[in-house]
VMD Tcl script that builds the backbone (N, CA, C; Angstrom):
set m [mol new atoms 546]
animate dup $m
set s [atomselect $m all]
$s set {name element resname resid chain x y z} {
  {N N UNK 1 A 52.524 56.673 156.652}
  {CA C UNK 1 A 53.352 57.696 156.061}
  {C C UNK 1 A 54.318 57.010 155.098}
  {N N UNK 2 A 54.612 57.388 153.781}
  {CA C UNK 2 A 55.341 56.822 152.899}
  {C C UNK 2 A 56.696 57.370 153.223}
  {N N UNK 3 A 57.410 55.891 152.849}
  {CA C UNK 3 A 59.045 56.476 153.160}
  {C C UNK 3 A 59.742 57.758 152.717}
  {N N UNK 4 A 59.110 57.913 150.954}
  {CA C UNK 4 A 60.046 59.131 150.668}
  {C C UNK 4 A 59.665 60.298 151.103}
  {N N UNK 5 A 58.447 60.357 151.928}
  {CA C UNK 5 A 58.179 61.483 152.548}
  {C C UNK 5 A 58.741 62.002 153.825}
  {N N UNK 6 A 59.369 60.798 154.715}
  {CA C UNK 6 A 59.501 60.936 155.872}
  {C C UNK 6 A 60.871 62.069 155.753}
  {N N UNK 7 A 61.875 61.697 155.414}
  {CA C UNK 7 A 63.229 62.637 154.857}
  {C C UNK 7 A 62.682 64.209 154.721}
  {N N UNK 8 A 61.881 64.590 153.588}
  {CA C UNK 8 A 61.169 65.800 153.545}
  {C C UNK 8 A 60.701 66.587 154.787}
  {N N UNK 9 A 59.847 65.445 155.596}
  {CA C UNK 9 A 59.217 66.055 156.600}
  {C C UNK 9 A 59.942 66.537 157.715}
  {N N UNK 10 A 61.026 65.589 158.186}
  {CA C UNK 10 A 62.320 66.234 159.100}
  {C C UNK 10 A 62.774 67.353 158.691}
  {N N UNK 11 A 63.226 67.331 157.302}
  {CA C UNK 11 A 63.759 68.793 156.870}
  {C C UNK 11 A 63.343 69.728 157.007}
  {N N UNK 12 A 61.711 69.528 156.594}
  {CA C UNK 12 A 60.782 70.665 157.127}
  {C C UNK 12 A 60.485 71.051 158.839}
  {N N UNK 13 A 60.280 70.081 159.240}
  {CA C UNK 13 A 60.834 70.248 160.645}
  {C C UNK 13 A 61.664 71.133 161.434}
  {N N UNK 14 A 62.931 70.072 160.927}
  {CA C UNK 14 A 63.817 70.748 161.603}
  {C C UNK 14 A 64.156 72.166 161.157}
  {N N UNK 15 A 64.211 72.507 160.127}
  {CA C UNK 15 A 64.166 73.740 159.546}
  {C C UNK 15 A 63.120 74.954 160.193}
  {N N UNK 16 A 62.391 74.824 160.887}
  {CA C UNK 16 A 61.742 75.281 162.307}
  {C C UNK 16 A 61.922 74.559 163.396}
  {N N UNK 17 A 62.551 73.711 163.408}
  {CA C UNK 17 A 62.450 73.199 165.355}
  {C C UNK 17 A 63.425 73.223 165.748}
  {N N UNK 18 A 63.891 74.651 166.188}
  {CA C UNK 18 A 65.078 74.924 167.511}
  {C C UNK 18 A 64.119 76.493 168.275}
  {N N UNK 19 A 64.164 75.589 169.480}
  {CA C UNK 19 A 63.576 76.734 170.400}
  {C C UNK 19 A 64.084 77.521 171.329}
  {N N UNK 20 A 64.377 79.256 171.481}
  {CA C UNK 20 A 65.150 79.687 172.164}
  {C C UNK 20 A 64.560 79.996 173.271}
  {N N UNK 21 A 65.646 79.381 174.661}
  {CA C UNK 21 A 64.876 79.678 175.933}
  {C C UNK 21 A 64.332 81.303 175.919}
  {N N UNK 22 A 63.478 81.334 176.999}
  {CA C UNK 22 A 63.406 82.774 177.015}
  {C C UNK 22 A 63.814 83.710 177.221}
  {N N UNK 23 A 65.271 83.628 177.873}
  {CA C UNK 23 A 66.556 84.566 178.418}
  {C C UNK 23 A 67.586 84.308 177.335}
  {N N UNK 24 A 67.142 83.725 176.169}
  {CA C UNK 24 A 68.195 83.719 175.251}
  {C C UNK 24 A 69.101 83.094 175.394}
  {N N UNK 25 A 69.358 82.238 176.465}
  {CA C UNK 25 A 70.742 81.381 177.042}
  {C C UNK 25 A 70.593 79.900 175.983}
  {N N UNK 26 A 71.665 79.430 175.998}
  {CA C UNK 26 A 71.688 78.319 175.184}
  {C C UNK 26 A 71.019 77.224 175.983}
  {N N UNK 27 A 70.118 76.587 175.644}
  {CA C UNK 27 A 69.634 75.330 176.460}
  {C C UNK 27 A 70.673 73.952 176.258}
  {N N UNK 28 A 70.769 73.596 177.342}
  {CA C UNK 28 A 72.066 72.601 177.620}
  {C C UNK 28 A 70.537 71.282 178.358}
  {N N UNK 29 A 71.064 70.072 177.885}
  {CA C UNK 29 A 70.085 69.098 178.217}
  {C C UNK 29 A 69.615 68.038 177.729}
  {N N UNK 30 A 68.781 66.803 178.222}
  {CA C UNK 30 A 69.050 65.599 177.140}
  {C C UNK 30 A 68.153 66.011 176.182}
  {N N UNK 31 A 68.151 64.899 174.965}
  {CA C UNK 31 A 67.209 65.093 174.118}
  {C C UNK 31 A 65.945 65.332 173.858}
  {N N UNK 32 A 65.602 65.587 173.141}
  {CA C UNK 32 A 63.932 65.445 173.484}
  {C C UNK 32 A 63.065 64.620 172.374}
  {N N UNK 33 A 62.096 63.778 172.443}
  {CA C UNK 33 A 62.288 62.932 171.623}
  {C C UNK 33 A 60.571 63.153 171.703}
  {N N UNK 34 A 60.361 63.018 170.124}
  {CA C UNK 34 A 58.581 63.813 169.288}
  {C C UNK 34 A 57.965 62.695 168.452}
  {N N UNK 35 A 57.098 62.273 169.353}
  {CA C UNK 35 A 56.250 61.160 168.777}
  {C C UNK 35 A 55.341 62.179 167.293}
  {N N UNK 36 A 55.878 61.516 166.231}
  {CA C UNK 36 A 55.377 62.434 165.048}
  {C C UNK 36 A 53.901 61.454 165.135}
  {N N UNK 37 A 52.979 62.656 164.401}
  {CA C UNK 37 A 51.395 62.191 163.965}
  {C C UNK 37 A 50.184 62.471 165.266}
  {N N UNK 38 A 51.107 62.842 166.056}
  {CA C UNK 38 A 49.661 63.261 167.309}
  {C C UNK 38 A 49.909 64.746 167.515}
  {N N UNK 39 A 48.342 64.749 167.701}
  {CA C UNK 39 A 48.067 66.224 168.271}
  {C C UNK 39 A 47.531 66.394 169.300}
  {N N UNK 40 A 47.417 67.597 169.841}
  {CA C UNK 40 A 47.029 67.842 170.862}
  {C C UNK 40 A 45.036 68.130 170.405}
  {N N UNK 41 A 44.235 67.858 171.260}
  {CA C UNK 41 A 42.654 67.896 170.611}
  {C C UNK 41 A 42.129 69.506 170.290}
  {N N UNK 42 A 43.689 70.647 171.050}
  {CA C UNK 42 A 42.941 72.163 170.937}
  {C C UNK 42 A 43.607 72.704 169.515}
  {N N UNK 43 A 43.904 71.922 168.879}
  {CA C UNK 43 A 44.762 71.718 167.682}
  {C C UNK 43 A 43.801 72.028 166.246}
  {N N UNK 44 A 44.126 72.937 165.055}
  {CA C UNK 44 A 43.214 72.782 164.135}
  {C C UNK 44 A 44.095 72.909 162.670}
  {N N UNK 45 A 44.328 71.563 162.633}
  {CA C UNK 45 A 45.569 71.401 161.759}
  {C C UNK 45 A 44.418 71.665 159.872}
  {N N UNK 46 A 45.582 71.661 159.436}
  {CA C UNK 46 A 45.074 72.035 157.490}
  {C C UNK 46 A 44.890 70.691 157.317}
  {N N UNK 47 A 44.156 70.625 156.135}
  {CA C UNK 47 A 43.573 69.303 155.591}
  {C C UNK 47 A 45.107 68.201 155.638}
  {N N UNK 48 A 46.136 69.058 155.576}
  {CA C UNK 48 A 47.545 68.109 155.628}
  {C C UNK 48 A 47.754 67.634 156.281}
  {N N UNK 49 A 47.556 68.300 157.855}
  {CA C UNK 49 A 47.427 67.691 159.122}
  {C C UNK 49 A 48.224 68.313 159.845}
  {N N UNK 50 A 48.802 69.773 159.276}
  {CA C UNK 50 A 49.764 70.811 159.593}
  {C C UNK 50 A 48.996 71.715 159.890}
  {N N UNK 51 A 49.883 72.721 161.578}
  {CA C UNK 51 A 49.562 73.281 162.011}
  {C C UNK 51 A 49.700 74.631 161.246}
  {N N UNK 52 A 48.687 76.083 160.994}
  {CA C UNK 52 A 49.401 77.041 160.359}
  {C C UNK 52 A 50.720 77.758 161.012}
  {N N UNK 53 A 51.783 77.782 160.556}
  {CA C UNK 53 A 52.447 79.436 161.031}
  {C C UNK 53 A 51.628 80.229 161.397}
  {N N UNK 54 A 52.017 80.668 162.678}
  {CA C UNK 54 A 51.500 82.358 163.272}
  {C C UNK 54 A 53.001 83.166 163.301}
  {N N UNK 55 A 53.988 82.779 162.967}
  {CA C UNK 55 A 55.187 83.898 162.961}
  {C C UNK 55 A 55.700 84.041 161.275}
  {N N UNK 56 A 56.147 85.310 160.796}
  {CA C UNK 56 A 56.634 85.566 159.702}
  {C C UNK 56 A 58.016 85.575 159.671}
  {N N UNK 57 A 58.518 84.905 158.637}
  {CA C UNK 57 A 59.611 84.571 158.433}
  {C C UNK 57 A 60.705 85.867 158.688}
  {N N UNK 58 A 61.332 86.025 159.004}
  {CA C UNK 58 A 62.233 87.401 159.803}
  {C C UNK 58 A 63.795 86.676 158.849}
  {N N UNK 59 A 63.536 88.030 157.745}
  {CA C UNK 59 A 64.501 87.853 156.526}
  {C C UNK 59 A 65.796 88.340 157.005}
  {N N UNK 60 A 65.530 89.255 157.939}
  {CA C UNK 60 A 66.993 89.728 158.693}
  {C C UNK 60 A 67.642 88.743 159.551}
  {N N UNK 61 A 67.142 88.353 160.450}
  {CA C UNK 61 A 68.112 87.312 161.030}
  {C C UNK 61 A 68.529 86.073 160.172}
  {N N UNK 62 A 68.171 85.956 158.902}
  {CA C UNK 62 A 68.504 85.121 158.292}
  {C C UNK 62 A 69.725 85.481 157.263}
  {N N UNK 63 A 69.672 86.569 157.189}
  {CA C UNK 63 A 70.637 87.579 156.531}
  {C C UNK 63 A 72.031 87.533 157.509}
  {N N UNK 64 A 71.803 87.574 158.281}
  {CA C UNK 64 A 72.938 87.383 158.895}
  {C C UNK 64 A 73.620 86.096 159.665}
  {N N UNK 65 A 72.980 84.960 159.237}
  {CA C UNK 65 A 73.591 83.504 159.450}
  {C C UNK 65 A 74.344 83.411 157.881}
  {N N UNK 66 A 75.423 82.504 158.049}
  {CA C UNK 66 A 76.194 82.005 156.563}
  {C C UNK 66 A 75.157 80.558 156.374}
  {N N UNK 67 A 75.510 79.989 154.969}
  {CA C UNK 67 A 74.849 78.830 154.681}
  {C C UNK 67 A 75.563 77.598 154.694}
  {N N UNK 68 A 77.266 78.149 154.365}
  {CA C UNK 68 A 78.352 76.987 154.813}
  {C C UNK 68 A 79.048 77.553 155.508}
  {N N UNK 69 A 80.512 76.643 155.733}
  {CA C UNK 69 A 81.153 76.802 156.761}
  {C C UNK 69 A 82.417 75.483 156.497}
  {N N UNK 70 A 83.339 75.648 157.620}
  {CA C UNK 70 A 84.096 74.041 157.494}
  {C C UNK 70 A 83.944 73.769 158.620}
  {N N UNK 71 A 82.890 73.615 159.493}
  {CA C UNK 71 A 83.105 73.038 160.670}
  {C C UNK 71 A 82.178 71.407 159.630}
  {N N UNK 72 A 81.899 70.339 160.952}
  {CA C UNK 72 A 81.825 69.205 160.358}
  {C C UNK 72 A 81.256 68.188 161.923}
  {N N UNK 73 A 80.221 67.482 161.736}
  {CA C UNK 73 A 79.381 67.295 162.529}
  {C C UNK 73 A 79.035 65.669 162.136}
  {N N UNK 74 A 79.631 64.583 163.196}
  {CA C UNK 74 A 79.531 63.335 162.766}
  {C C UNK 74 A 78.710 62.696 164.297}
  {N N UNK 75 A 77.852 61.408 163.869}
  {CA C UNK 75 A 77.568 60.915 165.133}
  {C C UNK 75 A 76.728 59.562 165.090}
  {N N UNK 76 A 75.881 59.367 165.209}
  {CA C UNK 76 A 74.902 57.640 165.474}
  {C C UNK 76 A 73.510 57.869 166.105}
  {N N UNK 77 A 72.679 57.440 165.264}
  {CA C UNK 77 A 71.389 57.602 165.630}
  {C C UNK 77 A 70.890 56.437 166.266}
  {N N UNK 78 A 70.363 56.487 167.365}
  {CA C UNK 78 A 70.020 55.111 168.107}
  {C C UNK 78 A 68.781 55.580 169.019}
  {N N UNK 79 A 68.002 54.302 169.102}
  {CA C UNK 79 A 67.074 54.564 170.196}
  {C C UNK 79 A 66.889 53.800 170.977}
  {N N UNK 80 A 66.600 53.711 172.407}
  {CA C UNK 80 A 66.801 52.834 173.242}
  {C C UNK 80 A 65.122 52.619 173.797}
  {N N UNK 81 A 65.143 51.463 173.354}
  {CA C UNK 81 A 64.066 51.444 173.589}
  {C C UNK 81 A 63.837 49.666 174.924}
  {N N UNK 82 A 62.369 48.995 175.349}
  {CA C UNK 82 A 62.380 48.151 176.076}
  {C C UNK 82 A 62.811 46.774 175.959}
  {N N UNK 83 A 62.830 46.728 174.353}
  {CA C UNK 83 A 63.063 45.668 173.518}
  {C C UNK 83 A 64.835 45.799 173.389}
  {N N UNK 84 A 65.331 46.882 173.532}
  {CA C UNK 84 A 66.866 46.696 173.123}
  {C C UNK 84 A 67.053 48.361 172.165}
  {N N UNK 85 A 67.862 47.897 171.517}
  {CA C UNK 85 A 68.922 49.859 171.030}
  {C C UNK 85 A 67.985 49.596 169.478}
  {N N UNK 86 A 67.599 50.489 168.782}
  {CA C UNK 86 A 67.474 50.440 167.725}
  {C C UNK 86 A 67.933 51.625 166.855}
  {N N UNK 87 A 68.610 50.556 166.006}
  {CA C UNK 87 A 69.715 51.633 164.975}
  {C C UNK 87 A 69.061 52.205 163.660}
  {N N UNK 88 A 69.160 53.455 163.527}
  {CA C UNK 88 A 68.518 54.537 162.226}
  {C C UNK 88 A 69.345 53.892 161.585}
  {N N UNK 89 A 69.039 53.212 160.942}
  {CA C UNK 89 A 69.753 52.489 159.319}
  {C C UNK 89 A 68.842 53.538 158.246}
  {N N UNK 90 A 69.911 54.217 157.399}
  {CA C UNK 90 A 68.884 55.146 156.142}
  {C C UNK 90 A 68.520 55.667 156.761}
  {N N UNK 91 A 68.067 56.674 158.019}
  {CA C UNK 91 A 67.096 58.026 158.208}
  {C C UNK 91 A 68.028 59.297 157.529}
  {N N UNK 92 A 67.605 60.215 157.750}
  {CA C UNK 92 A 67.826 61.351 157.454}
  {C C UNK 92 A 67.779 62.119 158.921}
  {N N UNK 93 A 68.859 62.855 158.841}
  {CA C UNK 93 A 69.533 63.446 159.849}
  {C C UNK 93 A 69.596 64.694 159.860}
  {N N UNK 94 A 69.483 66.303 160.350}
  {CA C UNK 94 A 69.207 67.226 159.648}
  {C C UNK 94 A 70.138 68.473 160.838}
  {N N UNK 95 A 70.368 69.415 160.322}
  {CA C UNK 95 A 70.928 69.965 160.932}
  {C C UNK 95 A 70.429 71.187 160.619}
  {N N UNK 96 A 69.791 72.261 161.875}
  {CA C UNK 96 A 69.493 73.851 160.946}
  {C C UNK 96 A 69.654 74.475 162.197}
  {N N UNK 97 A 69.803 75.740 161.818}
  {CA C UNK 97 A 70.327 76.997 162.731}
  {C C UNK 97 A 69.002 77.316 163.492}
  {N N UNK 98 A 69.332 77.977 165.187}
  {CA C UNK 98 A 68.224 78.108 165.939}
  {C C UNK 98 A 68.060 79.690 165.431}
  {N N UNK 99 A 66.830 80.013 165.089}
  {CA C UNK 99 A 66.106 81.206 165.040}
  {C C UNK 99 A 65.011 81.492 165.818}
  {N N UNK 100 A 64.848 82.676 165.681}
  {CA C UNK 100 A 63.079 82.870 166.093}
  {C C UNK 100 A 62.203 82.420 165.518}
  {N N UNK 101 A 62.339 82.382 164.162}
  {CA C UNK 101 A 61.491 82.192 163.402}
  {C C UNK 101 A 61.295 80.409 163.657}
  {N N UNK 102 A 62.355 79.417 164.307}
  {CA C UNK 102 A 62.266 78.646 163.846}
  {C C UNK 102 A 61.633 78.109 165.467}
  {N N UNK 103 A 61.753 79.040 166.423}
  {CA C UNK 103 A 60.661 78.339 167.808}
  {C C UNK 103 A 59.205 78.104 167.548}
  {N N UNK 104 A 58.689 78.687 166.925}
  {CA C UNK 104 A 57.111 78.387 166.825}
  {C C UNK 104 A 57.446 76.626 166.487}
  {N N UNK 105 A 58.118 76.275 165.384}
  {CA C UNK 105 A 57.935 74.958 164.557}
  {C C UNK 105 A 58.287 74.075 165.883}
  {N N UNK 106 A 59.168 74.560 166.817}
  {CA C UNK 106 A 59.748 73.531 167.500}
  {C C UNK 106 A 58.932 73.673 168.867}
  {N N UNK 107 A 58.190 74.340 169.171}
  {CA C UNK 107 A 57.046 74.150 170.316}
  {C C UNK 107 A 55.945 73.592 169.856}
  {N N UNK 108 A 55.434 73.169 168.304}
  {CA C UNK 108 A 54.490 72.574 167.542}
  {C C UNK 108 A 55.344 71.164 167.712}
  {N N UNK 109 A 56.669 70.798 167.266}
  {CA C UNK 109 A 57.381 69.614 167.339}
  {C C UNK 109 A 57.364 68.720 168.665}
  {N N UNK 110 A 57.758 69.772 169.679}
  {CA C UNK 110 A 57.811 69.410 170.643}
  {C C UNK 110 A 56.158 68.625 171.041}
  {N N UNK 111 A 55.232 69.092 170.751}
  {CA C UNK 111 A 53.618 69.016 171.075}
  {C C UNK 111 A 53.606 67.722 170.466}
  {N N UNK 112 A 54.236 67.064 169.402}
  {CA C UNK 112 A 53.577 66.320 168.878}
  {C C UNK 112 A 52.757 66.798 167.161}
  {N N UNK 113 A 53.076 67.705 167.184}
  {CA C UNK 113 A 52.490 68.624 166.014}
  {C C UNK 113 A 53.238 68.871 164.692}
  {N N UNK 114 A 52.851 68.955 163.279}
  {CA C UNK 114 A 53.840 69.557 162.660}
  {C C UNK 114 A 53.261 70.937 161.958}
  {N N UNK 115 A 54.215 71.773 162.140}
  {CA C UNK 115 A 53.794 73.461 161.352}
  {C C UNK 115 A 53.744 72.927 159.667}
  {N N UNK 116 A 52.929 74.060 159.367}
  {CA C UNK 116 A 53.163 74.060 158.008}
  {C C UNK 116 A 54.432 74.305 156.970}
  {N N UNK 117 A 54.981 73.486 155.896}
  {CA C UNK 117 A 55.901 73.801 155.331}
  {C C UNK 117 A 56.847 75.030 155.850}
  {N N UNK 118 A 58.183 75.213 155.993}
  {CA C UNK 118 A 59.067 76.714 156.223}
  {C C UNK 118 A 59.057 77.174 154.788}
  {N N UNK 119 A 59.534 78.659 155.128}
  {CA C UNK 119 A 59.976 79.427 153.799}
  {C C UNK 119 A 60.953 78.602 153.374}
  {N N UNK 120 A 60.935 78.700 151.638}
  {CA C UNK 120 A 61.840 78.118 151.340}
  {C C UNK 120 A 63.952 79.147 151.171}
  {N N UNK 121 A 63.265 80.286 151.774}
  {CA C UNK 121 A 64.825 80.916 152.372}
  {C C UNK 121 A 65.137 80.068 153.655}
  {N N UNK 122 A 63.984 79.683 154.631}
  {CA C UNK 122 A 64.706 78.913 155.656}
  {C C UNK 122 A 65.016 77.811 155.690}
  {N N UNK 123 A 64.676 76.897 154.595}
  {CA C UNK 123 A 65.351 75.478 154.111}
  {C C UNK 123 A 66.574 75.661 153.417}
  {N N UNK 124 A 66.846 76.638 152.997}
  {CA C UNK 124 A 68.045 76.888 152.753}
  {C C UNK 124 A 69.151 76.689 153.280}
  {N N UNK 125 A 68.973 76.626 154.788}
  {CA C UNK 125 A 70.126 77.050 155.729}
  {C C UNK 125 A 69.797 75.395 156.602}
  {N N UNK 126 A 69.187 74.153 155.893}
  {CA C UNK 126 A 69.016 73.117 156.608}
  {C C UNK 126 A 69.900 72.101 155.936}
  {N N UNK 127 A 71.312 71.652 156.452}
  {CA C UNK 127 A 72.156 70.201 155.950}
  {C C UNK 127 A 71.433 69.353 156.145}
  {N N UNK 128 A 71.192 68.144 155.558}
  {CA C UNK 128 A 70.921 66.625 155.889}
  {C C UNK 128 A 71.832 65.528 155.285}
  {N N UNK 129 A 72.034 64.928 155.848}
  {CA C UNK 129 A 72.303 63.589 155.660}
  {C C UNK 129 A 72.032 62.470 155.543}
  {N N UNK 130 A 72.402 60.934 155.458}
  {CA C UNK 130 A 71.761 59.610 155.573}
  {C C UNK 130 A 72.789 58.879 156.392}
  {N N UNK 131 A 72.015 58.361 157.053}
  {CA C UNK 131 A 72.832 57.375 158.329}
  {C C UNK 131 A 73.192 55.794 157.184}
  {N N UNK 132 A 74.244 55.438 157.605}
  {CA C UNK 132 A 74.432 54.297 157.217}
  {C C UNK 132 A 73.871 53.169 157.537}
  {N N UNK 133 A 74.576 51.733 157.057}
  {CA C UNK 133 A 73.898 50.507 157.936}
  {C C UNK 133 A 73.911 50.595 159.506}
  {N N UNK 134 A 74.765 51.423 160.098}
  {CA C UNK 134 A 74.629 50.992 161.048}
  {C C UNK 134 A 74.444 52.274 162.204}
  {N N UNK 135 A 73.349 53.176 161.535}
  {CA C UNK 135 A 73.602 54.329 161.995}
  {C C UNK 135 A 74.544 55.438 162.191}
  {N N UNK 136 A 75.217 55.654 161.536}
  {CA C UNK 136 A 76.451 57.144 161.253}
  {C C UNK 136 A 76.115 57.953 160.208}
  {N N UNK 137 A 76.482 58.650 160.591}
  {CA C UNK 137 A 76.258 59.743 160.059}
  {C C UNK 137 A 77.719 61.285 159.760}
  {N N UNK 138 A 77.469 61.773 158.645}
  {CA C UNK 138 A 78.704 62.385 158.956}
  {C C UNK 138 A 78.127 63.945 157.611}
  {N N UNK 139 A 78.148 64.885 158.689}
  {CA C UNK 139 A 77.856 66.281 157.561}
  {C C UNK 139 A 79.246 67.528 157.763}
  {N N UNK 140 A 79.707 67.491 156.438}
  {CA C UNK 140 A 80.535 68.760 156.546}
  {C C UNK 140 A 80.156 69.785 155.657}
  {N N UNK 141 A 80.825 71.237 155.558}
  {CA C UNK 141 A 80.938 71.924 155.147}
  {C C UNK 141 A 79.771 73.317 156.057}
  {N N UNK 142 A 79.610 72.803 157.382}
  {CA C UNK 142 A 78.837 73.482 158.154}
  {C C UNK 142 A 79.250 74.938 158.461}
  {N N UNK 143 A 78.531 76.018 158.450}
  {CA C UNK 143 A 78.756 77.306 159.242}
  {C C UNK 143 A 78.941 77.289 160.800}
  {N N UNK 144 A 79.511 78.171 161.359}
  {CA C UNK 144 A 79.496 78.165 162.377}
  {C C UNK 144 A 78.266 78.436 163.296}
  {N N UNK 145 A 77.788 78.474 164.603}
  {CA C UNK 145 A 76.951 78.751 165.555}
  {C C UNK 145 A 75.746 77.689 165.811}
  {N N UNK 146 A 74.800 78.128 166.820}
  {CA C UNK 146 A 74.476 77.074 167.068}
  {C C UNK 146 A 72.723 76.276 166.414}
  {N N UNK 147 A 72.912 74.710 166.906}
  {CA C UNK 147 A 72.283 74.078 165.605}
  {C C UNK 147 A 71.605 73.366 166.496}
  {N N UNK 148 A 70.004 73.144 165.501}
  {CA C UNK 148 A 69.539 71.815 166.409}
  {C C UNK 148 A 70.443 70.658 165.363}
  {N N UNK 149 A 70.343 69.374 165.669}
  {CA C UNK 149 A 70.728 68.062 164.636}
  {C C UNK 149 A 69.720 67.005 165.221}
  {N N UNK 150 A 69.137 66.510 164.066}
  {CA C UNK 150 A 67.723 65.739 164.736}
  {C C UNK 150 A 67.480 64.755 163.588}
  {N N UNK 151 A 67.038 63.623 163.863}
  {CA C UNK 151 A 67.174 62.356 163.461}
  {C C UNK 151 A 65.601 61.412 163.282}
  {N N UNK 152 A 65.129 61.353 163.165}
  {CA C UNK 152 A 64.401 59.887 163.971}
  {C C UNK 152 A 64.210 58.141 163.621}
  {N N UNK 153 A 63.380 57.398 164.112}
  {CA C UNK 153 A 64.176 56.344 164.108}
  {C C UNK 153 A 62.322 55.385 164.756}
  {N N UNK 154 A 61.878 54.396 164.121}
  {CA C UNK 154 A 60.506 53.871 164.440}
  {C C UNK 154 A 60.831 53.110 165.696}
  {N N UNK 155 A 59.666 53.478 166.821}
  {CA C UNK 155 A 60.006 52.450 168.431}
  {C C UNK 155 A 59.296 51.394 167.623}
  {N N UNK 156 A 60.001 50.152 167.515}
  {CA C UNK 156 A 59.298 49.166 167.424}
  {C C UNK 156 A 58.378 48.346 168.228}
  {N N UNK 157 A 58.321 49.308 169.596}
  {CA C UNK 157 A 56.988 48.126 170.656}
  {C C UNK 157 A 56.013 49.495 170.405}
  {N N UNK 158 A 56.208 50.465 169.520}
  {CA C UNK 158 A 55.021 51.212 169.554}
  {C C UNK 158 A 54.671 51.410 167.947}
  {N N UNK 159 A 55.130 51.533 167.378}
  {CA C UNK 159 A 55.190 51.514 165.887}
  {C C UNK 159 A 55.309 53.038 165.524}
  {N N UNK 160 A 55.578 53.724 166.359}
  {CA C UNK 160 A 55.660 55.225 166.124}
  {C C UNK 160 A 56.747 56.075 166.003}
  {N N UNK 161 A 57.343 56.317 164.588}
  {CA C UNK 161 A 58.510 57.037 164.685}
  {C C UNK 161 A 58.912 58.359 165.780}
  {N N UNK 162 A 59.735 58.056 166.059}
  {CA C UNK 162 A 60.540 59.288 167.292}
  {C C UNK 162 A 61.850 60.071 167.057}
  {N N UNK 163 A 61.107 61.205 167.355}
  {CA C UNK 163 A 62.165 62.187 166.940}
  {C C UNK 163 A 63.193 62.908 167.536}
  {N N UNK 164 A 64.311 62.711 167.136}
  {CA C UNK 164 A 65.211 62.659 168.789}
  {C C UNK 164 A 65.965 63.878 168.266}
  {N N UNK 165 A 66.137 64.838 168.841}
  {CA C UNK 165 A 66.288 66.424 169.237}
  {C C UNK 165 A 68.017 66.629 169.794}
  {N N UNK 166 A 69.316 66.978 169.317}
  {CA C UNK 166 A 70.378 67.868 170.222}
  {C C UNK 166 A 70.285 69.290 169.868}
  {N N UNK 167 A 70.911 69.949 170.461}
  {CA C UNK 167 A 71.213 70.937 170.183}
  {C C UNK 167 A 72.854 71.505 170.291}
  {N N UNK 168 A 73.759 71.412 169.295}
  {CA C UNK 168 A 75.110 71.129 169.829}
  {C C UNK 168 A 75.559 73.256 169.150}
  {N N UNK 169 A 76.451 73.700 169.640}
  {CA C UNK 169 A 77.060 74.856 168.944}
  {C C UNK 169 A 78.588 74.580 167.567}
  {N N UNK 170 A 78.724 74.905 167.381}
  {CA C UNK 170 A 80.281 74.763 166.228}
  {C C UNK 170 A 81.115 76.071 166.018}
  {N N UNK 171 A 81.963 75.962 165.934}
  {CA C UNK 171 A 82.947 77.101 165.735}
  {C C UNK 171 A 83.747 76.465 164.354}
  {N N UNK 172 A 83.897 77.680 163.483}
  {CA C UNK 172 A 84.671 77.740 162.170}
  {C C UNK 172 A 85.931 76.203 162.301}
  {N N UNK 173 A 86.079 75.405 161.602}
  {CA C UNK 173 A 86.388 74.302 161.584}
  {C C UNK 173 A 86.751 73.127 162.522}
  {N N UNK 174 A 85.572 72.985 163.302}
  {CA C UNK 174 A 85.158 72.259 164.841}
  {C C UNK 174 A 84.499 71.050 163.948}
  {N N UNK 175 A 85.159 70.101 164.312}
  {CA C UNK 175 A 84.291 68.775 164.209}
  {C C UNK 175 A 84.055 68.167 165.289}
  {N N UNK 176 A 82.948 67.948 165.825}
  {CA C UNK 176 A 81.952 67.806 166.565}
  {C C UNK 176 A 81.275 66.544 166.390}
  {N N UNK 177 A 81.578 65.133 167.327}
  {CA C UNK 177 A 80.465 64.222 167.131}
  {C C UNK 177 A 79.516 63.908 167.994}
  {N N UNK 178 A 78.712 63.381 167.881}
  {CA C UNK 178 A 77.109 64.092 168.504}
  {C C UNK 178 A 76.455 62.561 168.842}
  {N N UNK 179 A 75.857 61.923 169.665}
  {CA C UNK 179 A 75.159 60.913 169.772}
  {C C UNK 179 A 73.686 60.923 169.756}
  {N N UNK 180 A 72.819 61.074 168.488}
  {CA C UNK 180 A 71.789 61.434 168.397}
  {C C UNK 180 A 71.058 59.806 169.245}
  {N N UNK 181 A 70.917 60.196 170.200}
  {CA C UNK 181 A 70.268 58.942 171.531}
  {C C UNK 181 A 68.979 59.507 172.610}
  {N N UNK 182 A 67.962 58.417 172.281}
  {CA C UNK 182 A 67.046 59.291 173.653}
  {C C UNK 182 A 66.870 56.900 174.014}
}
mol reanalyze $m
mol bondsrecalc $m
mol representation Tube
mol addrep $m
């Protein structure tokens, strides 16, 4: 996978991957962390290697999220792996609002899978950032409510980038720092 793609592909990602339990309650819990490039074998991905959408983009609930905000969302991407911590130097860090629309992408994420491209109304509503040398990260001008923020970062005893999953909430000028860690 080429580097300048990898940035894109989170965005696209994350821009579908927040999944709402099924009672609608906020899921509280550690990370969850998505070995990108595998599928499952009942899988029948597009020549891209993307799964199709089966849900339509639902213009109303999107209508009613804002796109900024002043809340402000800082933290460190790290992975702990057998060899020792390894620090997201340069990843891209992403932050997007949980929808319906956006569980399908994140039960495909979760699988190991990636959906096909989001609408581009629902990339709209996705911040990113770049981690520094030493992993930090820092996004403001956020809306309020609640967000996945997702990162990833290559295991070096596997060679397989991993995608490490929070899900934090924000209120109108809440700064919030987040330890993106699995």
């Amino acid at each position: 996978m080429r580097p300048a793609f990898l940035p894109i592909l989170m965005g696209l990602i994350l821009t579908g991957c927040q999944i709402l339990p099924p009672d609608g309650a906020t899921r509280r819990g550690p990370a969850e962390v998505i070995d990108i490039g595998e599928r499952a074998p009942d899988t029948a991905p597009s020549p891209e290697g993307r799964v199709p959408r089966q849900v339509a983009f639902p213009a109303d609930e999107y209508a009613a999220l804002e796109k900024t905000g002043s809340a402000a969302l800082s933290g460190r991407l790290t992975l702990d792996t057998a060899s020792g911590t390894v620090v997201g130097r340069g990843e891209t860090v992403s932050v997007a609002p949980i929808t319906t629309y956006s569980a399908e992408a994140a039960e495909q994420a979760l699988a190991g899978r990636a959906v096909e491209p989001a609408d581009p109304r629902a990339r709209a509503y996705t911040h990113t950032a770049r981690t520094d040398g030493d992993g930090y990260f820092m996004l403001r001008g956020l809306p309020s409510g609640s967000f996945y923020v997702s990162g990833s970062v290559v295991d070096p005893t596997s060679g397989k980038r991993r995608v490490i999953v929070h899900q934090v909430s924000l209120s109108d000028g809440q700064h919030r720092e987040v330890r993106l860690n699995r």
